[in-house]
C-alpha positions, -999 to 999 in steps of 0.1 A, spaced: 584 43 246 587 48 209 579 5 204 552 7 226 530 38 206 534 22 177 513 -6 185 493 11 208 479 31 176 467 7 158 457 -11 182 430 13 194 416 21 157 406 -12 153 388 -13 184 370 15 181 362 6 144 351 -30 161 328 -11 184 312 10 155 305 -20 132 289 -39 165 266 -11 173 262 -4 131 252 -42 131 229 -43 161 206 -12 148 203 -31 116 192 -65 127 180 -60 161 161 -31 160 121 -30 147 105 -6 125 78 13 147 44 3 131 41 -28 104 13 -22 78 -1 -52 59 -25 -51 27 -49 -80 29 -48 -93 -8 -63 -125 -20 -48 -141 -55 -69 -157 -79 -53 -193 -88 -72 -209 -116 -94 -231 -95 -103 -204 -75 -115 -182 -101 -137 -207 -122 -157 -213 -86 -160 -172 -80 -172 -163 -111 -201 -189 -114 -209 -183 -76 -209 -144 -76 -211 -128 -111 -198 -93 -102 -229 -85 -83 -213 -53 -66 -219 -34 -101 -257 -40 -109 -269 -28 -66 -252 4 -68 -235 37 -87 -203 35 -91 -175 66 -103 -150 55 -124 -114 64 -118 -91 57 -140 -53 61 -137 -36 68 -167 0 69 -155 2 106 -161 17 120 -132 -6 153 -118 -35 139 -135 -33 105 -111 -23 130 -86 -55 149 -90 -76 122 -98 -67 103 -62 -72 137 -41 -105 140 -59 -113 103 -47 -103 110 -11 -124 137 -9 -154 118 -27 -142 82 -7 -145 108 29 -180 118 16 -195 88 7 -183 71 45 -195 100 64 -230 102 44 -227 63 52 -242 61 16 -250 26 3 -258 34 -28 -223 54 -47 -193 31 -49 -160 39 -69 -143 15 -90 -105 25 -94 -90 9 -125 -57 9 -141 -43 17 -170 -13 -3 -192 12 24 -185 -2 34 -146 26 27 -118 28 6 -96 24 36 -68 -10 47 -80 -19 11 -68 -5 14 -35 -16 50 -30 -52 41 -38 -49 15 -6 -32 43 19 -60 64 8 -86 37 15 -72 28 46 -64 69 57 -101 70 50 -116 42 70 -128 25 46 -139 -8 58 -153 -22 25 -133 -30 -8 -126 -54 -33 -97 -58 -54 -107 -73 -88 -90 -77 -120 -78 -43 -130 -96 -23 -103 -107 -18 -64 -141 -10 -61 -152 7 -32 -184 5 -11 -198 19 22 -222 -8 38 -231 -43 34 
């Protein structure tokens, strides 16, 4: 009896190590996240760029107001600054106002968060109309 526990032992610690790591292994690769979120984002290769700017000319900022936000990488500051703009960004889509925009732009030391929390707030919004620009979004409600 003494030979035969002490391979019985180890014997069942590896399998129920083998049966951990199988289970660990199948949550990793086999199960999906609950909701996939996707930023449309369209990147300006030289071509690209020489053709946009001679066909449209920035005419978003001559046909309306816009508020300028600017993050500065300061922490509460950008903090304050991006509840301000929900609040303004809820206002101007519920007023369904066509003539206030907000251009977001960023600053040399701003991280890379502000950017991404400036699209959850757009999207947490509604907000059906933006464009991403070089250094800036710039928001509009309306065609």
């Amino acid at each position: 009896m003494k030979r035969n526990s002490f391979f019985i032992w180890p014997a069942l610690t590896w399998s129920i190590l083998l049966l951990v790591f199988t289970y660990w292994v199948l949550q990793v690769f086999c199960s999906k996240p609950s909701r996939w979120r996707f930023i449309d984002l369209m990147l300006f290769t030289g071509r690209f760029e020489e053709n946009y700017n001679k066909i449209y000319k920035k005419p978003y900022t001559k046909l309306r107001t816009y508020q300028e936000i600017h993050f500065t990488g300061e922490n509460n500051n950008d903090i304050i600054k991006l509840n301000y703009a929900r609040i303004r960004i809820h206002e101007i889509t519920q007023q369904q106002d066509t003539i206030n925009g907000i251009h977001f732009s960023f600053g040399d030391s701003t991280r890379y968060s502000n950017f991404i929390n400036t699209f959850d707030v757009l999207r947490q919004e509604r907000a059906e109309r933006y464009l991403v620009d070089t250094g800036g979004i710039w928001f509009i409600w309306g065609d």
